[in-house]
N, CA, C and O atoms as CSV, one atom per row, in Angstrom:
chain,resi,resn,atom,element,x,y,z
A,1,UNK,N,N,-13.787,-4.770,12.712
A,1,UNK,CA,C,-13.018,-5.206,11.553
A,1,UNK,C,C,-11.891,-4.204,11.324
A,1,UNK,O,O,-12.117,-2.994,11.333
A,2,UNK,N,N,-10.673,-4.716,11.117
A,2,UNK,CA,C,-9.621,-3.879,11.212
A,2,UNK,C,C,-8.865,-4.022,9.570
A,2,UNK,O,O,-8.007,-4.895,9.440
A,3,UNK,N,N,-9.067,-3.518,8.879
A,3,UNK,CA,C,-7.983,-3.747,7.811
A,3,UNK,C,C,-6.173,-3.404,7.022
A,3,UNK,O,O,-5.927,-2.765,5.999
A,4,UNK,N,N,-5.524,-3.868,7.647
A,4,UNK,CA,C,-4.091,-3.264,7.758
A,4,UNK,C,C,-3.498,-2.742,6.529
A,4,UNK,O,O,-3.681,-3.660,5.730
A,5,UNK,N,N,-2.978,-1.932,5.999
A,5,UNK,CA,C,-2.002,-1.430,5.515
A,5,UNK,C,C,-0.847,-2.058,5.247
A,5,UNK,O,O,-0.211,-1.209,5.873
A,6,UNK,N,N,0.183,-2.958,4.788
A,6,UNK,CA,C,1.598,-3.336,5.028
A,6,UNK,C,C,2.339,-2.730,3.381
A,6,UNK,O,O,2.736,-3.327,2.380
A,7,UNK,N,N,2.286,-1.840,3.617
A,7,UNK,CA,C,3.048,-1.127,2.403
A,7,UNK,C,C,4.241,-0.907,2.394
A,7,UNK,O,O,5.142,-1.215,1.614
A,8,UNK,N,N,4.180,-0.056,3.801
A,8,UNK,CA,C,6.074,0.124,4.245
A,8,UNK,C,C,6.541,-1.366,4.367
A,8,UNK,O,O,7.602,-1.578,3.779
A,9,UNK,N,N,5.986,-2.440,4.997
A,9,UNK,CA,C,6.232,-3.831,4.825
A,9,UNK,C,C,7.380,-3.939,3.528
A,9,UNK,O,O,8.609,-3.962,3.587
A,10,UNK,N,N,6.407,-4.000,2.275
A,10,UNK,CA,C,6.776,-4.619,1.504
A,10,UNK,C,C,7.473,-3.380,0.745
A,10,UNK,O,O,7.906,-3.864,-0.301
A,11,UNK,N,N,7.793,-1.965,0.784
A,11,UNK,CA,C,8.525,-1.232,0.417
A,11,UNK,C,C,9.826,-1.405,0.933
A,11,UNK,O,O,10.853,-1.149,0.304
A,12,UNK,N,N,9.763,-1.926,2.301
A,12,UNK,CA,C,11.506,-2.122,2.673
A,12,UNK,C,C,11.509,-3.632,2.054
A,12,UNK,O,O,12.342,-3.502,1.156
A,13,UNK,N,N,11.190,-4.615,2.017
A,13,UNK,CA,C,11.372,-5.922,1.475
A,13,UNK,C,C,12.061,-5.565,-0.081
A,13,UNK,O,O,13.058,-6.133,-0.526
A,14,UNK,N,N,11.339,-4.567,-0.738
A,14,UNK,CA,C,11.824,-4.533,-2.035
A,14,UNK,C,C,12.756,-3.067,-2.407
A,14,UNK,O,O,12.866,-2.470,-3.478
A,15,UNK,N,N,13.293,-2.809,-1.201
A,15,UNK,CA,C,14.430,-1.542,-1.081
A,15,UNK,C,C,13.906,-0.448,-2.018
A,15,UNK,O,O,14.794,0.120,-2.653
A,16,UNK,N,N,12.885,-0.111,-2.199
A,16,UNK,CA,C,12.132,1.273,-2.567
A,16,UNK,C,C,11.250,1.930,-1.662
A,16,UNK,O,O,10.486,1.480,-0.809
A,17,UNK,N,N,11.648,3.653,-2.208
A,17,UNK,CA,C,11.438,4.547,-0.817
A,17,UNK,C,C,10.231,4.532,-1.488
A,17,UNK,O,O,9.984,3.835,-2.473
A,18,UNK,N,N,9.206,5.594,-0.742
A,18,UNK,CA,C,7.571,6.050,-1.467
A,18,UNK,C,C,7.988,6.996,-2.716
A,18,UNK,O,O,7.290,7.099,-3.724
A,19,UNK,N,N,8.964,7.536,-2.560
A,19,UNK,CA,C,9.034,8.316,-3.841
A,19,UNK,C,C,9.664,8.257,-4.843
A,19,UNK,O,O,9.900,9.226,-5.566
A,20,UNK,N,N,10.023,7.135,-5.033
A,20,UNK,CA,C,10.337,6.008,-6.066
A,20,UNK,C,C,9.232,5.387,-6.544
A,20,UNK,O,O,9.078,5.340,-7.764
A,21,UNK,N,N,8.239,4.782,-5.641
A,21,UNK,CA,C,7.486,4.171,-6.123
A,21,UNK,C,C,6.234,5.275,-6.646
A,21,UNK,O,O,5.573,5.275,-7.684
A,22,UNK,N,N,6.221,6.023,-5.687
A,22,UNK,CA,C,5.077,7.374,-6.252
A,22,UNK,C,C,5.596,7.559,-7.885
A,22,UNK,O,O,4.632,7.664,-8.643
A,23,UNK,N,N,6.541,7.601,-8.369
A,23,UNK,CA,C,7.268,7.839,-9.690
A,23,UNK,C,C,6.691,6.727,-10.567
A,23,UNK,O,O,6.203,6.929,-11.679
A,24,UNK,N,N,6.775,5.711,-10.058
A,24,UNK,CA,C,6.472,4.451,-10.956
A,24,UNK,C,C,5.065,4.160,-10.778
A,24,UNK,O,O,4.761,3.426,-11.718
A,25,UNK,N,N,3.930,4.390,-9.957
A,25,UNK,CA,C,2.701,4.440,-10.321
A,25,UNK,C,C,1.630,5.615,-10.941
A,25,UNK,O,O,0.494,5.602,-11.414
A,26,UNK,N,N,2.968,6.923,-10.575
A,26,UNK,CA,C,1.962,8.424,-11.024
A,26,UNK,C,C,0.750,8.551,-9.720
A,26,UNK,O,O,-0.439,8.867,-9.751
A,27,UNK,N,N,1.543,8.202,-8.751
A,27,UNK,CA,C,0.394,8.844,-7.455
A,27,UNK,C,C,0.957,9.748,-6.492
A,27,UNK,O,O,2.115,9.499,-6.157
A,28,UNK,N,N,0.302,10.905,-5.890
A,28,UNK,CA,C,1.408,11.384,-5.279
A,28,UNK,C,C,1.703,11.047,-4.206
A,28,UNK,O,O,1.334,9.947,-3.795
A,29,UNK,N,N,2.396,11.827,-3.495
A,29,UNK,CA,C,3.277,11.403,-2.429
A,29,UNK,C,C,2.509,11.401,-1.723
A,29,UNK,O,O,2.635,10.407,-1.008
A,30,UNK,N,N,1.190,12.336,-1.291
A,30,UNK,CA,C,0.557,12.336,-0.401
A,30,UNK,C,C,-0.804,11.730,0.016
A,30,UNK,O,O,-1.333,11.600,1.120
A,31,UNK,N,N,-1.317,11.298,-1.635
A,31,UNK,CA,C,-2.446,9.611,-1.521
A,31,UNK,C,C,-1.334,8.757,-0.725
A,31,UNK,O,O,-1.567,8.340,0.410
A,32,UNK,N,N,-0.503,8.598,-1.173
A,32,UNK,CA,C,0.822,6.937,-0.884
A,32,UNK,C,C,0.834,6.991,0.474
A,32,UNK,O,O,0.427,6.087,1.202
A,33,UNK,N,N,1.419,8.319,0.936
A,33,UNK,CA,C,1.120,8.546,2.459
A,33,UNK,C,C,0.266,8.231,3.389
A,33,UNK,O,O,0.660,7.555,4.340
A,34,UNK,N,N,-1.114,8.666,3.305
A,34,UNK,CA,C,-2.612,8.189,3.769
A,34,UNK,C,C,-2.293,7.121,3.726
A,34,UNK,O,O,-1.844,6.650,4.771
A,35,UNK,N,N,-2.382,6.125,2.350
A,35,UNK,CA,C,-2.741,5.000,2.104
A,35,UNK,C,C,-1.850,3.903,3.168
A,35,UNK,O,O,-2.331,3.007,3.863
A,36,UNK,N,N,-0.080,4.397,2.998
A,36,UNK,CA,C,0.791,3.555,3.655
A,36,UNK,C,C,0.650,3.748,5.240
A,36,UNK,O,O,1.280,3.034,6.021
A,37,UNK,N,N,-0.515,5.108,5.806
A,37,UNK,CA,C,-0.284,5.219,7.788
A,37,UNK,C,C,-1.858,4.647,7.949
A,37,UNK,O,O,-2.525,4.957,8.936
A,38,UNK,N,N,-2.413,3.739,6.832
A,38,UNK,CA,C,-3.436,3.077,6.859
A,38,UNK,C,C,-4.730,4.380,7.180
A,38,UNK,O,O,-5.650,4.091,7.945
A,39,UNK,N,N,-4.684,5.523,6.644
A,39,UNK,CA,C,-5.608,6.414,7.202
A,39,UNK,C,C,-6.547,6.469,6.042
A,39,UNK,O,O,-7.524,7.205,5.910
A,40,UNK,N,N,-6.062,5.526,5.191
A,40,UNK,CA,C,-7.294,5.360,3.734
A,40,UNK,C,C,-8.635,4.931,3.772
A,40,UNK,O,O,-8.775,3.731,4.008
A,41,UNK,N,N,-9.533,5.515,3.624
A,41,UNK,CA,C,-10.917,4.976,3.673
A,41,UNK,C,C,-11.285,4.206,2.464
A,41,UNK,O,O,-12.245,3.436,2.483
A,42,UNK,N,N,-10.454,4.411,1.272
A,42,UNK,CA,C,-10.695,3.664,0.154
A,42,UNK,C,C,-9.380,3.623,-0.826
A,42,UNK,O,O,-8.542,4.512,-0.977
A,43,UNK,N,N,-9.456,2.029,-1.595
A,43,UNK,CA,C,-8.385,2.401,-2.849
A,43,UNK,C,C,-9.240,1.830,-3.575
A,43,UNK,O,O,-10.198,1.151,-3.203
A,44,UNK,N,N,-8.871,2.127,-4.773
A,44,UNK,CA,C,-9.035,1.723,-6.102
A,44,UNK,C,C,-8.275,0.714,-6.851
A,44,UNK,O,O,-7.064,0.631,-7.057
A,45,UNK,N,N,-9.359,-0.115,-7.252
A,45,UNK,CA,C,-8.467,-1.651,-8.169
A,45,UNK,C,C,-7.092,-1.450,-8.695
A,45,UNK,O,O,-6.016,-1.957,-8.377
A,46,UNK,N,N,-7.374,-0.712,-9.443
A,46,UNK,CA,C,-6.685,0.198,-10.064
A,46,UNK,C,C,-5.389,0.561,-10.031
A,46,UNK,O,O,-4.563,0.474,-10.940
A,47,UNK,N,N,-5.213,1.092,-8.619
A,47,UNK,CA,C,-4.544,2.112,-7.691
A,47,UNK,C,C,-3.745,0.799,-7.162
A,47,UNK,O,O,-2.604,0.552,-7.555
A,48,UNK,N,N,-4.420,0.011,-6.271
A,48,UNK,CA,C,-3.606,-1.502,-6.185
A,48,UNK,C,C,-3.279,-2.436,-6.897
A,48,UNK,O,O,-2.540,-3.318,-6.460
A,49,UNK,N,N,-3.747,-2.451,-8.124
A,49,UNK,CA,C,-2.509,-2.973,-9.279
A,49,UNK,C,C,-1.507,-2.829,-9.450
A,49,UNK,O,O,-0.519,-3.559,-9.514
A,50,UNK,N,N,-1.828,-1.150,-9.603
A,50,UNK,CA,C,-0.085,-0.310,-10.201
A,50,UNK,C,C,0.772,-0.753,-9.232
A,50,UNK,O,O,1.873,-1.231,-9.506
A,51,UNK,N,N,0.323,-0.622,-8.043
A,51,UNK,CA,C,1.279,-0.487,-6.561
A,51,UNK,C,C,1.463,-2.258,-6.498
A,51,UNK,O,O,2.477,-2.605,-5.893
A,52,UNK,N,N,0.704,-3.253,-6.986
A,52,UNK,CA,C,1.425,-4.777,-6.790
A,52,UNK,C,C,2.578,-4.782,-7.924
A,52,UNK,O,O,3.751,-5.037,-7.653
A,53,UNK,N,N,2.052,-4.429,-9.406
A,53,UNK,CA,C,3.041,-4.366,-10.531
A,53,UNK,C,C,4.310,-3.706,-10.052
A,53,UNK,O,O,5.297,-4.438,-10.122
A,54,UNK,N,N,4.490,-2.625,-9.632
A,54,UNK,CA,C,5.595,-1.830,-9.003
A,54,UNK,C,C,6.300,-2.561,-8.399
A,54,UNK,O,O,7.483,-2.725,-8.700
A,55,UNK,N,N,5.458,-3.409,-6.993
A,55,UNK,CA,C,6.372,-3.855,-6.316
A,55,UNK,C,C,7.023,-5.540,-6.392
A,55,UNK,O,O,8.000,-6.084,-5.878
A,56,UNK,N,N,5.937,-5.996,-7.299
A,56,UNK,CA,C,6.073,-7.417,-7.699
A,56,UNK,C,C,5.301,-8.677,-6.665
A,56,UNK,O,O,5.345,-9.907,-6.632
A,57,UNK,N,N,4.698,-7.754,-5.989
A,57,UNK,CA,C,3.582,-8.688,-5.005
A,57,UNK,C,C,2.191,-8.957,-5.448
A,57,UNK,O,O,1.819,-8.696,-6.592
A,58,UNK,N,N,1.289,-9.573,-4.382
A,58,UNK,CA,C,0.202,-9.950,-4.389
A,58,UNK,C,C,-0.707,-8.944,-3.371
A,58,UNK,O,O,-0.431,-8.529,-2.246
A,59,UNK,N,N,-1.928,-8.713,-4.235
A,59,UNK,CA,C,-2.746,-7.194,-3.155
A,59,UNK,C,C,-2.848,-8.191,-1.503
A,59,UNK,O,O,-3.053,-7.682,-0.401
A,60,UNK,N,N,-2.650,-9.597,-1.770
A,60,UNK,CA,C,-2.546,-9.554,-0.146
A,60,UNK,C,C,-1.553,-9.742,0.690
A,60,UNK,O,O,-1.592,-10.392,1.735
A,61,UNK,N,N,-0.193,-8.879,0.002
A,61,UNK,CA,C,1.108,-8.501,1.102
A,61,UNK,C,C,0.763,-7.607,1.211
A,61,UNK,O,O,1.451,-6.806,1.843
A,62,UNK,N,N,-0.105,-7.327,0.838
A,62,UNK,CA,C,-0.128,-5.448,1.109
A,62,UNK,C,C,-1.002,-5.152,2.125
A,62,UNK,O,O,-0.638,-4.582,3.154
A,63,UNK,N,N,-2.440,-5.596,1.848
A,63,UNK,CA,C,-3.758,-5.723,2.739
A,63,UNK,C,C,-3.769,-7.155,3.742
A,63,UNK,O,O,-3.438,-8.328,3.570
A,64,UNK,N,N,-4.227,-6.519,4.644
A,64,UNK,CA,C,-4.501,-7.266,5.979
A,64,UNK,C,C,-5.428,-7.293,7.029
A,64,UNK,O,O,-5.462,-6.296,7.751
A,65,UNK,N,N,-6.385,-8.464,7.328
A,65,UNK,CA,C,-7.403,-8.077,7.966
A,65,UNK,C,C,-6.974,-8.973,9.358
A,65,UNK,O,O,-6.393,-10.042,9.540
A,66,UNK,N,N,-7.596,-7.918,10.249
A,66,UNK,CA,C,-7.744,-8.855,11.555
A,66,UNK,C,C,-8.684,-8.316,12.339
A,66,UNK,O,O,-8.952,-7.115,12.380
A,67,UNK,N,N,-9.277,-9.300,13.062
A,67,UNK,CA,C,-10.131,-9.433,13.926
A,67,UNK,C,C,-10.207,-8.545,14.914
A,67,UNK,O,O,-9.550,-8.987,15.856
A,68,UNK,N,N,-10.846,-7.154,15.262
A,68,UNK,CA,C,-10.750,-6.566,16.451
A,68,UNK,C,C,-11.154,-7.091,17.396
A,68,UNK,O,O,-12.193,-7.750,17.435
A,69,UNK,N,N,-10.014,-6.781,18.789
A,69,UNK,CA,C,-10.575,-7.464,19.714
A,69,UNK,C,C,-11.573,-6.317,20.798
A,69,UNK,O,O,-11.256,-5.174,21.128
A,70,UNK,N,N,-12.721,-7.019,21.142
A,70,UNK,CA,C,-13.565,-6.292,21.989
A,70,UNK,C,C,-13.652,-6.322,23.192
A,70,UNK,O,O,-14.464,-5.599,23.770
């Protein structure tokens, strides 16, 4: 099970850098980081609210699952 990341996705779609948006959710630069090179083991409801409200999406432009292949 693979679950994707598309943050930078939808950060260039909506012409804001991470540290713009780090500003507008109060996270730092370096959760946003992890989170956006998909090296996150976990987020918080929470944490993906602020970051849909910010960007004006849905938590599933952001998250993405696909099927590993074996």
């Amino acid at each position: 099970m693979a679950i994707i990341v598309n943050l930078d996705v939808m950060l260039a779609k909506r012409k804001m850098s991470l540290t713009e948006l780090s500003e507008k959710v109060d996270i730092t630069m370096s959760n946003l980081s992890i989170l956006k090179t998909g090296k996150a083991r976990a987020i918080r409801f929470s944490t993906l609210q602020a970051i849909c409200e910010a960007l004006e999406c849905q938590p599933g432009d952001i998250l993405e699952y696909r099927v590993d292949k074996e």
